[in-house]
ChimeraX commands (.cxc) that place a marker at each C-alpha (Angstrom):
marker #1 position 109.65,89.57,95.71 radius 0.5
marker #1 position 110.49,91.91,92.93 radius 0.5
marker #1 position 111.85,95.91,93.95 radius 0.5
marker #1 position 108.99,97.49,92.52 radius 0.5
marker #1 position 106.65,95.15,95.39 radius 0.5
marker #1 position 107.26,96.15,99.33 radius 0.5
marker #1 position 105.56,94.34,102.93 radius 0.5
marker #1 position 105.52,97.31,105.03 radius 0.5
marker #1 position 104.75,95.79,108.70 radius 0.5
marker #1 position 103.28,98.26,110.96 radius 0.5
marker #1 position 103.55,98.28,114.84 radius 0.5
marker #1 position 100.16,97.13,115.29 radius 0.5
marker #1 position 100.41,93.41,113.46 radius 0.5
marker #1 position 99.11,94.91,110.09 radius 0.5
marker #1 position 101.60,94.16,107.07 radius 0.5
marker #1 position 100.53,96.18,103.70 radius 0.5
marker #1 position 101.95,95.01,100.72 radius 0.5
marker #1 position 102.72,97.84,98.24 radius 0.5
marker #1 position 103.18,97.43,94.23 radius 0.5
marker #1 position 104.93,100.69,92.95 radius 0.5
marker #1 position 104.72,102.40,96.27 radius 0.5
marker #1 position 100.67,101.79,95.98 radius 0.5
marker #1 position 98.67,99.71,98.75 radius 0.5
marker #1 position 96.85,96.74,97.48 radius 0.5
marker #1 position 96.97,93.95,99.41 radius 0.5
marker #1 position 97.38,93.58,103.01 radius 0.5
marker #1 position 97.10,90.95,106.05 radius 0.5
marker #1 position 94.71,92.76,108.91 radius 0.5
marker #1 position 94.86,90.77,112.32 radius 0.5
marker #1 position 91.59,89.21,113.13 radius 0.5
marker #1 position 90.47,90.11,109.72 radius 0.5
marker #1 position 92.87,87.57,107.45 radius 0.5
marker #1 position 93.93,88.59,103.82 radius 0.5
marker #1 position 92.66,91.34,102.05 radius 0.5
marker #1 position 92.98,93.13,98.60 radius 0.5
marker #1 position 91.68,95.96,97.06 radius 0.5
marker #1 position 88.70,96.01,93.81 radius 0.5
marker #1 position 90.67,98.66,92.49 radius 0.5
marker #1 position 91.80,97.68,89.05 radius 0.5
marker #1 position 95.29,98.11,88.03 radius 0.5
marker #1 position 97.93,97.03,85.77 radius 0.5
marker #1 position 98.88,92.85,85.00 radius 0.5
marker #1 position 102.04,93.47,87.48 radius 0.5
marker #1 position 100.32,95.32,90.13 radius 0.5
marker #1 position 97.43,92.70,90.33 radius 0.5
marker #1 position 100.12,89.74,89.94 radius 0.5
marker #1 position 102.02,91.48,92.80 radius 0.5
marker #1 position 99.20,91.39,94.45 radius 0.5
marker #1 position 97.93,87.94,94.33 radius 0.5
marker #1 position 101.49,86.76,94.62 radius 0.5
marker #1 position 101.01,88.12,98.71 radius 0.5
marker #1 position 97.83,86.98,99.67 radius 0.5
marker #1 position 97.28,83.61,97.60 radius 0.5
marker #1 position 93.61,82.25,96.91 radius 0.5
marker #1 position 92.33,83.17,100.35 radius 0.5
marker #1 position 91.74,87.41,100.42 radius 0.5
marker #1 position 88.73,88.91,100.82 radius 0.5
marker #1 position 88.64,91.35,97.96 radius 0.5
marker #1 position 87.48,94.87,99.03 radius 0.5
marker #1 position 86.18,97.97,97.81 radius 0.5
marker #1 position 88.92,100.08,96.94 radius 0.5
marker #1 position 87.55,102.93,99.96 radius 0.5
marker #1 position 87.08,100.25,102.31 radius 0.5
marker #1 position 90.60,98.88,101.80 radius 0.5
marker #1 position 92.00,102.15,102.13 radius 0.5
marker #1 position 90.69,102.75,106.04 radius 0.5
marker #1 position 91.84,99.33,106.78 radius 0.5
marker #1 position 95.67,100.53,105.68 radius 0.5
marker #1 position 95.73,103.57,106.89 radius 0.5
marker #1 position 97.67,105.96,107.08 radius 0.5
marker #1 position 99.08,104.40,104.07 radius 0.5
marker #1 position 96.66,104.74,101.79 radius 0.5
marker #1 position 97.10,108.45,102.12 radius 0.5
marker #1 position 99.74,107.82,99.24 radius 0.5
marker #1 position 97.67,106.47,96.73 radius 0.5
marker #1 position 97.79,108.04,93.29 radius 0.5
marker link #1:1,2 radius 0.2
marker link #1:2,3 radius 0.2
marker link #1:3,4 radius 0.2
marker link #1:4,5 radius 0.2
marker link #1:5,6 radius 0.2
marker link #1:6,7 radius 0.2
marker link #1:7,8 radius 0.2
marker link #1:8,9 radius 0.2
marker link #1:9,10 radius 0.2
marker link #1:10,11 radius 0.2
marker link #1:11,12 radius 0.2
marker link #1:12,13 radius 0.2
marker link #1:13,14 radius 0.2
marker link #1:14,15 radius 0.2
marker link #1:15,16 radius 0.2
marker link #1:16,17 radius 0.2
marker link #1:17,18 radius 0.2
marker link #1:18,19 radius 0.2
marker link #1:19,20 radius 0.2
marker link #1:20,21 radius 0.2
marker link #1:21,22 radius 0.2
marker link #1:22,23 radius 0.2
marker link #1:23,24 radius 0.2
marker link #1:24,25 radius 0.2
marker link #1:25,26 radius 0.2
marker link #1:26,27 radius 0.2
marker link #1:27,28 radius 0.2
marker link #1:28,29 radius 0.2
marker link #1:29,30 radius 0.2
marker link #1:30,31 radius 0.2
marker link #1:31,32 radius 0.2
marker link #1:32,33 radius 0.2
marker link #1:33,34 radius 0.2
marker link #1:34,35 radius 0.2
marker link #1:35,36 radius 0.2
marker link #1:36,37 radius 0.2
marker link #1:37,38 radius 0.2
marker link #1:38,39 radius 0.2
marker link #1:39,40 radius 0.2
marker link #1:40,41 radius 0.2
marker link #1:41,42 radius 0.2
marker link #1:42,43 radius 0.2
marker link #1:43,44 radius 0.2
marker link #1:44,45 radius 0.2
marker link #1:45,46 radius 0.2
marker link #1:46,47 radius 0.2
marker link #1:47,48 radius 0.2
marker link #1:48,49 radius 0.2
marker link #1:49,50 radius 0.2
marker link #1:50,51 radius 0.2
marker link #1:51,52 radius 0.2
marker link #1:52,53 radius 0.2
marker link #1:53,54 radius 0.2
marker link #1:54,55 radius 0.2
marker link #1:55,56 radius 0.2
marker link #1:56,57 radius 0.2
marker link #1:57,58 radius 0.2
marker link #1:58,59 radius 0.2
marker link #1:59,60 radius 0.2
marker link #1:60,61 radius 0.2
marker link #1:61,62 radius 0.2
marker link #1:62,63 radius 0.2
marker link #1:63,64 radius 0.2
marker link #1:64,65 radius 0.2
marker link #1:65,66 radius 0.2
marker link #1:66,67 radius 0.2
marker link #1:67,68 radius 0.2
marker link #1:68,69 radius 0.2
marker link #1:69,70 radius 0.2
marker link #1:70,71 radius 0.2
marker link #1:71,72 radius 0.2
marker link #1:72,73 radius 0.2
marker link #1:73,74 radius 0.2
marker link #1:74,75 radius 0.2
marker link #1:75,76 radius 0.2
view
């Protein structure tokens, strides 16, 4: 894991990984691996694909954001 790439577990068994202090990626329970559609830069996506592997569901970017609430409140 690089410093610009943070898992942010949250009390309720969601972890969030964030890429630049951005959501993209997460692991919802019952629900598996997710990512965002949202397109951003080579680091960001390899960052990441590097957390959830081959087996995310890839999501549009507003659906993604509910599931990782109230962090994607921070998105840019």
């Amino acid at each position: 894991m690089t410093t610009n790439m943070q898992i942010v577990k949250l009390d309720d068994g969601r972890e969030v990984c964030l890429s630049y202090g951005v959501p993209v990626a997460a692991f919802i329970p019952g629900r598996g691996f997710v990512k965002t559609a949202r397109k951003f830069s080579v680091t960001t996506s390899r960052h990441a694909n590097s957390y959830v592997g081959l087996s995310a569901t890839v999501l549009p970017d507003e659906e993604f954001c509910r599931l990782v609430a109230p962090l994607a409140t921070r998105r840019r």
